[in-house]
N, C-alpha and C positions, 0 to 999 in steps of 0.2 A: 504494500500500500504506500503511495506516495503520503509523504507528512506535509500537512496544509499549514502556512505559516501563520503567526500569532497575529491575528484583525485585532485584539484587543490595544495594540499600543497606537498609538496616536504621531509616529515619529514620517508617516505617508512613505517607509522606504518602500521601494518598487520592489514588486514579489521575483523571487529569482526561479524564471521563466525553464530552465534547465531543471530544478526541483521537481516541477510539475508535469514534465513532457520526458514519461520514462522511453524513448524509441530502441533501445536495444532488447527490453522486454514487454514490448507491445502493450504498456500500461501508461494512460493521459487522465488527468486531473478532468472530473466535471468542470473544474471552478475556471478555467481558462476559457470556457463559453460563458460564464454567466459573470463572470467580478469586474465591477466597474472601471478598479483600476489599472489591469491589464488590458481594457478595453481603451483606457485613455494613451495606454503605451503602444496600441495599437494603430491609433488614427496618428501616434507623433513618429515614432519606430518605423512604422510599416507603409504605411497607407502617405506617409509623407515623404517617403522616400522611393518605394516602388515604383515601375512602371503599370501605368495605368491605362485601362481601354477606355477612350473617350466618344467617339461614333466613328463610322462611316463615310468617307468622303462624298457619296452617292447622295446624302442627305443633306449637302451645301452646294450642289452643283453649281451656280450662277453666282459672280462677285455680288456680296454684300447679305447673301444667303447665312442665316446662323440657326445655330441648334443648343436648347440650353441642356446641359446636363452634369455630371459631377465627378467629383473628386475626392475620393472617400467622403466626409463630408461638408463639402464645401464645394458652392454652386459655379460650375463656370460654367463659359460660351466657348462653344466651337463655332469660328467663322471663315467664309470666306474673301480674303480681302482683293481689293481693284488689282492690285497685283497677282493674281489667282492663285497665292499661297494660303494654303489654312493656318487658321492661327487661334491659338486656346489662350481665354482669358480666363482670369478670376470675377466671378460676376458679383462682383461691390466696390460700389464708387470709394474711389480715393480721400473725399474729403471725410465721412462719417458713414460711410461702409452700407450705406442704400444701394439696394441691386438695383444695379441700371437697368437689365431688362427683364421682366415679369412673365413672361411670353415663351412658349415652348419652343417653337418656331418662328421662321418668318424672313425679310429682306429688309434692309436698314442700310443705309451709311453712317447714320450717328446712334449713338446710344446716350440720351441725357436721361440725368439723376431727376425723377421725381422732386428730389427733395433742395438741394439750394440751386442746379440747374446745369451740376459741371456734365459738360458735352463730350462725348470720347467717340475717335472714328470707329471704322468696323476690323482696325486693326491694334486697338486698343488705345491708342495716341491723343493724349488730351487737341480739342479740334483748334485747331489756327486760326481762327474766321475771328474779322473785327463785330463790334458790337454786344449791346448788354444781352443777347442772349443767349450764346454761343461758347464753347471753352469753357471761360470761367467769368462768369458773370461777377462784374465790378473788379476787373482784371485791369483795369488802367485808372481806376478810381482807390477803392478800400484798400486793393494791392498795390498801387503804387508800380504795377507792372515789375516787380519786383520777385514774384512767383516765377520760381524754372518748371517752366508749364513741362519740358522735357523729362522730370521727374517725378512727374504727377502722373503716367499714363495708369491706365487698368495693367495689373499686377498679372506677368506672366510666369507659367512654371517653366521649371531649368530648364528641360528636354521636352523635346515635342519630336515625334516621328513618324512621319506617313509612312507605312508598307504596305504596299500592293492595296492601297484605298482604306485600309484599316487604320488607323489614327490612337494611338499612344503618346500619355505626358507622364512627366515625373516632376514633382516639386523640387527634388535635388539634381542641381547642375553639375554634382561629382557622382553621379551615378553612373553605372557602367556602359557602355555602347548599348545601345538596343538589341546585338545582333546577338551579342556577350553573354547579356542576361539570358534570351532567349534558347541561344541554343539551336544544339539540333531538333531542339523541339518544333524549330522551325517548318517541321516537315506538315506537322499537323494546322498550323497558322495559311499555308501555302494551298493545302487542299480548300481550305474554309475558303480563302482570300481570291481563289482563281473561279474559273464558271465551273461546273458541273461537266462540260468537254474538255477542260485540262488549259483553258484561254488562260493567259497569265494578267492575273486579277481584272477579270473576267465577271467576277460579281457586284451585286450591289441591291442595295436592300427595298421591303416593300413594306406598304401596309403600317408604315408609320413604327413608333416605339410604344410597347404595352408596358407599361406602369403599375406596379401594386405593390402593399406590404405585406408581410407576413412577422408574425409572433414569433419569432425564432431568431440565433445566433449565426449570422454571416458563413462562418465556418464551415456548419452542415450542407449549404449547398456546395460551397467550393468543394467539398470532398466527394459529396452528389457524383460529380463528373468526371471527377477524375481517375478513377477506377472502381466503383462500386458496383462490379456485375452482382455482389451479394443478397444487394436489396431484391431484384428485381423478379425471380418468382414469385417470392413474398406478397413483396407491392403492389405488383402489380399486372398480378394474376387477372384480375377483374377487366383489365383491357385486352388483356391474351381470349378472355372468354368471352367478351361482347365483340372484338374483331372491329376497333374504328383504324385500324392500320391499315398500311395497304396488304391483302389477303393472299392469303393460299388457298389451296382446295379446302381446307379444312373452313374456308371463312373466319381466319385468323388469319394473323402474320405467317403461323409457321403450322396451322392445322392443331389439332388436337393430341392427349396422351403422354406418353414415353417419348415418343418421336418427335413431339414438338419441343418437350425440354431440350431434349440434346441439340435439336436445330436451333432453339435460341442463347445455347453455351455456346453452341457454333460460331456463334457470329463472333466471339470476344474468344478467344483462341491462347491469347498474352494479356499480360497490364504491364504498361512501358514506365518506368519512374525515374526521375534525375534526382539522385540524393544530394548531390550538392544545390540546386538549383531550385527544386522544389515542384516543378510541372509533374502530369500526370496524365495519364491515355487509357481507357481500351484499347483494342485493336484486334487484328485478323488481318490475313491470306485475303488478298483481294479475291482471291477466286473462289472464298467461300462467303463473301459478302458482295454479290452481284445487287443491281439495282433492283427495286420491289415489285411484286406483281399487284395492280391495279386491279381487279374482277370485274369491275364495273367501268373502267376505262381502258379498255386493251390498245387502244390507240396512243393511251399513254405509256403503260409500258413498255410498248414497243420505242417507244419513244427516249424513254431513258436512259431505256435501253441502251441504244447505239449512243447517247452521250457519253456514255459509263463507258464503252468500249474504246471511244474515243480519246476518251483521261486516262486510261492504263494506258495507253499506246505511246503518247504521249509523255506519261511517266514514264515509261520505260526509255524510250528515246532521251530524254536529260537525267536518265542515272536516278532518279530519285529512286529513294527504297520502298518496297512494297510494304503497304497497309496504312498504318498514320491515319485511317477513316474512321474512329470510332471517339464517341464523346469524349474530350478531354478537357482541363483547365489549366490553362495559363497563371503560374502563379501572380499575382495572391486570388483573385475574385473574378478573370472571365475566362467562363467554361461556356463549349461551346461544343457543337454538333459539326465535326469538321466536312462528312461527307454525306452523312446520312441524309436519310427522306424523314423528319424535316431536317434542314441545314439551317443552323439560329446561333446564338450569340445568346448566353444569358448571364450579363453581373449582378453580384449579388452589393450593393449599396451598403455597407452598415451605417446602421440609425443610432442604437442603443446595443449593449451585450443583449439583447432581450428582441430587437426588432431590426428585421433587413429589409432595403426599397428593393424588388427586383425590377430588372428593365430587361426587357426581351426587342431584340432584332431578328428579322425574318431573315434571311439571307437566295435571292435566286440570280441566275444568269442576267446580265444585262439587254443579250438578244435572245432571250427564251423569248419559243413561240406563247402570242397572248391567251390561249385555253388552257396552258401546260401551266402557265403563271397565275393566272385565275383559282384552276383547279389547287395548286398547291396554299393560293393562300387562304381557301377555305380552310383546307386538311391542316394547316399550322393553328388555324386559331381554336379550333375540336382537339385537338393531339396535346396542343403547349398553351402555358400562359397559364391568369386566373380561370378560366374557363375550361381549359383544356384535362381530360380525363388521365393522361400520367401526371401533369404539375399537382392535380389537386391531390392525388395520392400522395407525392413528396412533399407538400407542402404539411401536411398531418401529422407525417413523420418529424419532421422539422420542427414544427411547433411543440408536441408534447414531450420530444427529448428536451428542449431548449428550457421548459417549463416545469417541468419534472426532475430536473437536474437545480433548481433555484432555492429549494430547500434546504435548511442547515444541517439536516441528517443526509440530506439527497449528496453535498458538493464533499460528504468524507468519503465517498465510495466512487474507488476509477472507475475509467470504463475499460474497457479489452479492447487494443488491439491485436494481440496477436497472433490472428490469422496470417499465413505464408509465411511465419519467420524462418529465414534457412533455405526458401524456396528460390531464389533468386539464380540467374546465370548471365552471365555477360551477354553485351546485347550489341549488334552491328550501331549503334547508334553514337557518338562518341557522347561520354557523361551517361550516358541510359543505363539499367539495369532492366531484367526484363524478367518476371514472373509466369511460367506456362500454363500452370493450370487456371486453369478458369474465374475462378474467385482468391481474392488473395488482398489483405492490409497492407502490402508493401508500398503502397502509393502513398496512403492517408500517411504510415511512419512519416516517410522523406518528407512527405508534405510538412506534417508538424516538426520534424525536425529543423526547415528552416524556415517556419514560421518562430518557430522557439528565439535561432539565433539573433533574426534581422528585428523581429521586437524588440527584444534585450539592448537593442543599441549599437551591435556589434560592425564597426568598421566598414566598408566595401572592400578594400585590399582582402580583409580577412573571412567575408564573407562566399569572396568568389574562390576563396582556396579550400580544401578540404581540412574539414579540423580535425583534430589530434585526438580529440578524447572517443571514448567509443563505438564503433561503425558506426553509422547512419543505413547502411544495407540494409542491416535485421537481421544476422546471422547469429542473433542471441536465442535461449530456449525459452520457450514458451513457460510462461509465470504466473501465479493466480497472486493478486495482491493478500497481503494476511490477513487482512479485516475476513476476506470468502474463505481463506482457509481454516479461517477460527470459524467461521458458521455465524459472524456478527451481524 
């Protein structure tokens, strides 16, 4: 059993995050989802220094087009400016921190403050323009023209990244290259990012962004996707037996029985995990995760058919390694659906230890034919989202772990990780580790493991090296905490 630190003293020292995150015996602290104060070292730690998914380039096509959305939590604008680069603001005016703009959406060239009237272009740049009501109002009067309007813009973060239309920032300006952090995980960001024929970023999004909260700790979805084939007989059985997927003969994804389990372990073959890095994957043999059969649209199957043939071919011609198709997350918070039927984007926002925003993106081809685009954007919004019959399963699960674990008797008892310790074998990937059998915690460890360190504070030089203390693989034995083995 992990020993929970003394909440009785009043001295605020920060909880030591290593304490609580046993990864070489597959044993985690409840209390790292629910305790406020690692959740404040998580928005300064993590969430302010990370790279972060901001949107879509697809969704600011035309200069002066913006998109508001966030940053752990803090509001910014993604825009795009007359110069047709995008550009991420912090959306709070400079003078007394009034959002400039209120609006989800929309086309602007200026952004003025509601509140005393300071003007900023649509690249953040307090505005140049004479007159009392422009820039900064009383700018050659109260200020004396005295104000370095030059250091007044809307406040941008360090890094800003476009790849392949997908759009990343990071608050810290010494964080590592984009490509660095990323990784060969890059394989899975590339499938997401290109069309469905293998066009290199070739996608771009539909049907707006779906917004909602849920009752639960951020965490649980990030680990959602990144390797949890575990959950999914479980959970979500109930969609296997109503069949809103795309069907087999059985009128399910994969038919009824025996034969339908095995064909949907099928599809998740491996779980890919970067122990230093922290990302995470399903995956599978292209050749056992062929595109879906439609029953009711055979002219769409047939249809994606030859997309799908098209993107192997294509993969194969630039050397990329087979699979990388199967749900993953990019650490810390966007997991995403890199090739699947649906193809989406889901971060999970933290609010509170207790409440997450989720924001979902659709993801299809830019020149998909329009009944093929139609059709899929009904089946995203039935399949995913608040509405959708697998999210509301997950979201259940989400909430009553999250809720359940908030109790003072609830946060002395870990929870188990240690499924697949020991299970692991080196992986063509460079940095990867790669688990074969079907189900397996080796993700969620690596996950927490460097969630553990970059909260804690821990350096960039020293983060991007592997540490010293030990493995982060999981080649430790499987361990019951002693609270379970005393029967408490």
């Amino acid at each position: 059993m992990i020993t929970q630190p003394d909440r009785t003293q009043a001295d605020h020292t920060p909880p030591d995050l290593s304490a609580l995150v046993d990864v070489e015996n597959g044993i985690i602290s409840r209390q790292i989802f629910v305790d406020e104060s690692i959740f404040a070292m998580e928005m300064k730690n993590l969430f302010g220094r990370a790279w972060l998914f901001v949107g879509h380039e697809s969704q600011i096509p035309h200069p002066g087009d913006y998109f508001t959305s966030r940053m752990g939590t803090d509001a910014v604008l993604m825009t795009r400016g007359t110069d047709d680069q995008v550009y991420v603001l912090l959306n709070s005016c400079r003078h007394r921190g009034m959002k400039v703009c209120r609006y989800d959406e929309g086309n602007t060239m200026t952004f003025t403050c509601p509140y005393h009237g300071w003007s900023y272009s649509i690249d953040g740049e307090i505005v140049d323009t004479p007159g009392d009501l422009f820039g900064v109002p009383q700018f050659g009067g109260a200020y004396g023209r005295k104000l370095r309007r030059e250091d007044w813009g809307l406040v941008r973060p360090g890094r800003v990244e476009n790849y392949r239309g997908l759009i990343f920032a990071t608050w810290d300006a010494g964080a590592p290259d984009f490509a660095d952090y990323v990784g060969t995980f890059v394989h899975w960001l590339n499938n997401l990012a290109d069309s469905m024929a293998g066009v290199r970023a070739g996608a771009e999004t539909i049907a707006g962004v779906q917004r909602w909260r849920v009752p639960a700790n951020w965490k649980f979805v990030a680990e959602n996707f990144l390797g949890d084939s575990y959950h999914a007989d479980t959970t979500h059985s109930s969609v296997e037996t109503v069949g809103i997927g795309p069907a087999g003969p059985g009128g399910t994804r994969h038919g009824t029985g025996p034969d339908a389990l095995a064909a949907r372990r099928a599809k998740f073959q491996r779980s890919v995990s970067y122990p230093l890095l922290g990302h995470g994957a399903c995956d599978s043999p292209d050749e056992v995760r062929p595109s879906p059969t439609f029953t009711d649209r055979p002219e769409l199957t047939e249809y994606f058919a030859e997309m799908n043939a098209r993107k192997q071919e294509i993969r194969r011609e630039q050397g990329a390694p087979p699979g990388a198709n199967g749900p993953a997350t990019l650490f810390p918070s966007m997991s995403f659906h890199a090739l699947g039927f649906p193809k989406s984007i889901l971060v999970a926002h933290p609010v509170s230890p207790w409440e997450t925003e989720m924001w979902r993106w659709y993801v299809v081809d830019k020149d998909m034919r329009a009944d093929a685009r139609e059709w899929l954007r009904h089946y995203y919004l039935r399949y995913s989202g608040p509405g959708g019959m697998t999210e509301q399963d997950d979201m259940e699960n989400w909430d009553y772990a999250t809720n359940a674990s908030r109790g003072t008797q609830a946060q002395t008892f870990d929870y188990n990780y240690a499924q697949g310790i020991g299970m692991t074998t080196p992986c063509s990937l460079d940095g990867a580790v790669e688990s074969t059998h079907w189900s397996t915690e080796e993700n969620a460890r690596n996950f927490y493991a460097r969630w553990a360190r970059i909260t804690s504070g821990e350096s960039w030089a020293d983060l991007m090296t592997e540490p010293t203390t030990p493995n982060t693989i999981g080649n430790g034995t499987i361990a019951q905490s002693p609270s379970a083995r005393a029967g408490v």
